[in-house]
C-alpha positions in Angstrom: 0.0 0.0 0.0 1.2 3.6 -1.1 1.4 6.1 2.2 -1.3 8.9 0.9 1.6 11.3 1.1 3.3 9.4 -2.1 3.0 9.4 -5.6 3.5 6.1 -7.6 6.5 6.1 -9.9 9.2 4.7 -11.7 13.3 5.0 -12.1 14.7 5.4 -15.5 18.2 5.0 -16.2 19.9 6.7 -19.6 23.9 5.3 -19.6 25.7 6.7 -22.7 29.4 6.7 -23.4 30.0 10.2 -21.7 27.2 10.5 -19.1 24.9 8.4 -16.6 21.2 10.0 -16.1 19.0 8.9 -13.7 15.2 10.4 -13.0 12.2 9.6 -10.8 8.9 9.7 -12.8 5.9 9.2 -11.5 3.2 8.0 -13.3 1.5 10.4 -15.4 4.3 11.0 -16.6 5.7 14.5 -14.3 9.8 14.3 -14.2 9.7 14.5 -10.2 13.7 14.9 -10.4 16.6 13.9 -12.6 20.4 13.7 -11.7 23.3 13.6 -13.9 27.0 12.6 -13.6 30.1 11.7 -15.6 30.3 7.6 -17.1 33.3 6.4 -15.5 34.0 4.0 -18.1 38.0 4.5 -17.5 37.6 3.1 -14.1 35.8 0.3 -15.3 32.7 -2.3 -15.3 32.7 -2.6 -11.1 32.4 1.4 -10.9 30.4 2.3 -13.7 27.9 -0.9 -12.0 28.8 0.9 -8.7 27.1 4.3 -9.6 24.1 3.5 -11.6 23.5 2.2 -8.2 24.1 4.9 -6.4 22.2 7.2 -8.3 19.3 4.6 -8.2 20.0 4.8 -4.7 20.0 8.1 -4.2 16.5 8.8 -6.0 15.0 6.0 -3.8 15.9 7.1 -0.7 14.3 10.4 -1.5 11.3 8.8 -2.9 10.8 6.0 -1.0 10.3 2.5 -1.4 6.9 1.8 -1.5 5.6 3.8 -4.4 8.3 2.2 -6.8 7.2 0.5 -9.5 10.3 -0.5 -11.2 13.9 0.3 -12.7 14.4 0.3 -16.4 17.8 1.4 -17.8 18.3 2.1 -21.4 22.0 1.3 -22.6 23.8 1.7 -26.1 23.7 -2.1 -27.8 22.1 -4.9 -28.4 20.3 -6.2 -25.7 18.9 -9.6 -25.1 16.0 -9.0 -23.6 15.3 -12.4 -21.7 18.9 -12.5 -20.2 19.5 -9.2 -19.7 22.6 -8.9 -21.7 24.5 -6.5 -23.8 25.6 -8.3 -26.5 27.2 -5.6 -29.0 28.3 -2.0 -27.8 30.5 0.5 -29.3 30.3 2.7 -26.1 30.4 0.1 -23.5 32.4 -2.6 -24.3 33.3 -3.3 -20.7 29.9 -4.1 -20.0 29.6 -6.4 -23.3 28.5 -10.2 -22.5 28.1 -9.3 -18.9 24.6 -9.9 -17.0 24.1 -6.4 -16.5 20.2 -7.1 -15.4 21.0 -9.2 -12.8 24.0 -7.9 -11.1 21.8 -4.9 -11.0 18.5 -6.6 -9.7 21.3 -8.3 -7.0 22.4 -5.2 -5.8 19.4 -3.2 -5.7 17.2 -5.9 -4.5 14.8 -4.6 -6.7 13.8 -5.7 -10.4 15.2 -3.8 -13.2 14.5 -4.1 -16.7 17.2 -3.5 -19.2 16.4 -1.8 -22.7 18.6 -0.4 -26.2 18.4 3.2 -25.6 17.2 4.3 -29.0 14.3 1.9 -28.0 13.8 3.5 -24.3 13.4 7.1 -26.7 10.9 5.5 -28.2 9.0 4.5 -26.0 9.7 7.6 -24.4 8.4 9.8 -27.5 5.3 7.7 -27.4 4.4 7.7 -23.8 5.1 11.4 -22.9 6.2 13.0 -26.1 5.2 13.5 -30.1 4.1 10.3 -30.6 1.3 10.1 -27.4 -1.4 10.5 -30.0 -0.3 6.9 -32.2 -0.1 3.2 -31.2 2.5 2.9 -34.0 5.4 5.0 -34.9 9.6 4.8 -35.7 11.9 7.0 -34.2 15.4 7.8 -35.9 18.4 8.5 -33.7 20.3 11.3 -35.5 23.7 11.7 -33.8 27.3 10.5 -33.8 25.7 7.1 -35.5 22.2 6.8 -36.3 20.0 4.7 -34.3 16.2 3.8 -34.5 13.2 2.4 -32.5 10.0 0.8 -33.6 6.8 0.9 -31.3 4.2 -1.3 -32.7 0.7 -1.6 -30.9 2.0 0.8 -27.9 5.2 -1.6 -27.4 8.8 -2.2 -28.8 9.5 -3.8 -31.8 12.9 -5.8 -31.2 13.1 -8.7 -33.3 13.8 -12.2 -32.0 17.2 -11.4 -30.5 16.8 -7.7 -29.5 18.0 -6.2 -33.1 15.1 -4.6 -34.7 15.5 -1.0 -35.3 19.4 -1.1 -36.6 18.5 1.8 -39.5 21.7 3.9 -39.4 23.0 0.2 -41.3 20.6 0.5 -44.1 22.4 0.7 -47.1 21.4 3.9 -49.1 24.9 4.4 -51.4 25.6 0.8 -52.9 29.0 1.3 -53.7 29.3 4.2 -50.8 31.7 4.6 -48.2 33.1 2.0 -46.0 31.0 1.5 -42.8 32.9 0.5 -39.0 29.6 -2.0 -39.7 31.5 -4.0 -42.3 28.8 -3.3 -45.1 29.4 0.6 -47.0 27.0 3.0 -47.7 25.2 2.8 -44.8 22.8 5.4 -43.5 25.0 6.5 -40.9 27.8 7.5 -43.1 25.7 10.3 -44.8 22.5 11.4 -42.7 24.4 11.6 -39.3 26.3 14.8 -36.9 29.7 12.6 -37.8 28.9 12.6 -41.8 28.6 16.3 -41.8 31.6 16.7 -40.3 33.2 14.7 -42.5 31.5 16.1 -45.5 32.3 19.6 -44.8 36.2 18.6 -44.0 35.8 17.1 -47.4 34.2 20.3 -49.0 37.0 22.3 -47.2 34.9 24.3 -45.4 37.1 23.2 -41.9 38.9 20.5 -40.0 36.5 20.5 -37.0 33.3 21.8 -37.4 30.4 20.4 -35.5 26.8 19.7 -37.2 26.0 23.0 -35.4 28.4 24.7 -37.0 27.6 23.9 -40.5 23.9 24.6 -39.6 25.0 28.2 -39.0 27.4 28.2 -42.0 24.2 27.1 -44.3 22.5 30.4 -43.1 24.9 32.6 -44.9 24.9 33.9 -48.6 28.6 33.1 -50.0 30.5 30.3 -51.1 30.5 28.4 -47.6 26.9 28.8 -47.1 26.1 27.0 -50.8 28.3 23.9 -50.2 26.8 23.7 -46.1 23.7 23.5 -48.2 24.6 20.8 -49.9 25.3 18.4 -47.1 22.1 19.3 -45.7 21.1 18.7 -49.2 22.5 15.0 -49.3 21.9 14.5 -45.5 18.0 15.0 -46.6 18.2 13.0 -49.6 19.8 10.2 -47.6 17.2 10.1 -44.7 14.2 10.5 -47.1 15.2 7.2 -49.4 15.5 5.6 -45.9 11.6 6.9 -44.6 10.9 6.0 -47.5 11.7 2.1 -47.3 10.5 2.6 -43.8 6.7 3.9 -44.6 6.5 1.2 -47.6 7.8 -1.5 -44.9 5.7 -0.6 -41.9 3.2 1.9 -43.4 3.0 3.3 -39.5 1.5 6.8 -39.1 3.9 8.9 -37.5 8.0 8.6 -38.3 9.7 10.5 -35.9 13.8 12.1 -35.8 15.5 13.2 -33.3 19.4 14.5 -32.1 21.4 17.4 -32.3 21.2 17.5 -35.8 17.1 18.9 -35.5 18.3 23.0 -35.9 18.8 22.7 -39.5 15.8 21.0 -40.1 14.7 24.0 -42.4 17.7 22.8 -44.6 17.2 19.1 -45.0 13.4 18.5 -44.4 12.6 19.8 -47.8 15.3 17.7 -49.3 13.8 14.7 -47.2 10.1 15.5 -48.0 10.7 15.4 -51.4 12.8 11.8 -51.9 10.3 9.9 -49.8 7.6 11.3 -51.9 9.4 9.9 -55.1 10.1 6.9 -53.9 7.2 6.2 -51.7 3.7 5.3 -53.2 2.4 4.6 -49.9 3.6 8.1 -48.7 2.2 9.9 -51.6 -1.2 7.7 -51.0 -1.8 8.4 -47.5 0.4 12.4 -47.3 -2.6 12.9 -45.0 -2.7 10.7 -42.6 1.3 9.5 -42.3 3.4 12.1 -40.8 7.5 12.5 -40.6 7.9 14.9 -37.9 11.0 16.0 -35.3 10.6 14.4 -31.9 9.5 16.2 -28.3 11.5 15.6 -25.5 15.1 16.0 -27.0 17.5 14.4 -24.7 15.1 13.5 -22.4 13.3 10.4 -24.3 15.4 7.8 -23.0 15.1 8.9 -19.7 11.0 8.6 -20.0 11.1 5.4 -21.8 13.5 3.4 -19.4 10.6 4.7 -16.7 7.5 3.4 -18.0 9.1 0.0 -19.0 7.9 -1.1 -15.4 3.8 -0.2 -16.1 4.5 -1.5 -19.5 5.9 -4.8 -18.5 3.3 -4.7 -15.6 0.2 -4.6 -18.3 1.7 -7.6 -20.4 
């Protein structure tokens, strides 16, 4: 029984490469507090373990025990869902092949439920953000790789070992550039913050310039504004022949994007827009009822997803 005084809710967990994020949520969906620290990946598995715990820990105790509902904690990877194990991760490595689910569930004493963080935005974008009005949607990842989630009937899509979603490795260049993947071409190597960087190193425009940067750039009237508007240009093209695929495949009604890359939207959209149209009868069949839209709740998403995995899982 809850104390009066007490709100139910949930912890999510967002572990990236650089950070660890942690929030209590309660359950129509209010962000009752979030915390934030370094990922100490340097130091290892034991202490990067040791302070998702504390941070858990930390909410807890301020929250209390008896309204809980449940831990979810979205990581970068493949995850196998019934073990609890990361299975592939760029980012964490250390934590690869390890059962991350249960050493966590051990020293919590609490159940946690691990998820692929591009799939914990997701669910995220469809609980509390743009997608709270569909049962179906995608969302694509935009940032230093491209990622992607599927919710189908109000629940993750993940494919029968955890899998599903892997879009930045869709091939939309045949004969393109080599991909860290092993295939060339991919998705990721043109419609993400690292391919404009390397597209406007290639166009000379300068050595380090973020995805920010060249959003700025493509604001100007000269020389360097006209070739930053023709990554934005490709960067469109690229991400429309992929929706495309995508709205033919699932014929959902809402495809969402999301990552740093959303400011220069007013330069690639139209680009994007335009390709899926071309090569999309299902999009040009049904412009009004299938949407391609940016996502609501930014860097936030995982965060709300990894919470509600606990009432999701619950309703099963």
């Amino acid at each position: 029984m809850i104390p009066e005084h007490m709100s139910e809710y949930a912890i999510g967990v967002d572990l990236g490469g650089t950070n660890l994020r942690a929030a209590a949520i309660d359950h129509a969906g209010t962000l009752l507090e979030k915390i934030s620290a370094p990922t100490n990946y340097r130091e290892g598995r034991e202490a990067v373990l040791g302070d998702i715990v504390s941070a858990i820990d930390q909410l807890r105790a301020k929250y209390g025990t008896e309204g809980l509902s449940g831990i979810g904690v979205g990581v970068p990877g493949f995850i196998r869902v019934n073990e609890g194990v990361i299975t592939n991760s760029n980012n964490l490595p250390y934590l690869e092949n390890v059962p991350v689910r249960d050493e966590l569930t051990r020293r919590l004493g609490a159940r946690v439920i691990l998820e692929n963080d591009a799939n914990a935005a997701a669910l995220g974008e469809k609980w509390m953000g743009a997608g709270r009005d569909v049962e179906d949607l995608v969302l694509l990842t935009l940032g230093t790789g491209v990622g992607g989630g599927i919710i189908s009937s109000g629940r993750v899509l993940r494919g029968h070992v955890g899998m599903a979603g892997e879009f930045g490795h869709t091939t939309v260049v045949p004969t393109g550039n080599p991909c860290g993947c092993g295939n060339q071409g991919c998705l990721e190597k043109h419609a993400s913050a690292t391919a404009v960087t390397a597209m406007a190193r290639l166009m000379q425009l300068g050595e380090n310039l973020t995805a920010q940067q060249v959003c700025e750039l493509a604001r100007e009237q000269s020389e360097a504004g006209e070739k930053a508007r023709t990554i934005w240009r490709v960067f469109g093209e690229a991400l429309g022949l992929t929706l495309a695929t995508l709205i033919n495949v699932f014929n959902f009604p809402l495809y969402l994007l999301s990552g740093g890359v959303l400011p220069a939207w007013e330069f690639f959209a139209p680009h994007m827009e335009r390709v899926a149209q071309q090569r999309s009868f299902t999009y040009r069949a049904t412009l009004a009822e299938t949407r391609i839209a940016p996502a609501a709740l930014g860097n936030a998403a995982g965060l709300f997803g990894a919470a509600y995995l606990p009432w999701l899982e619950a309703a099963r």
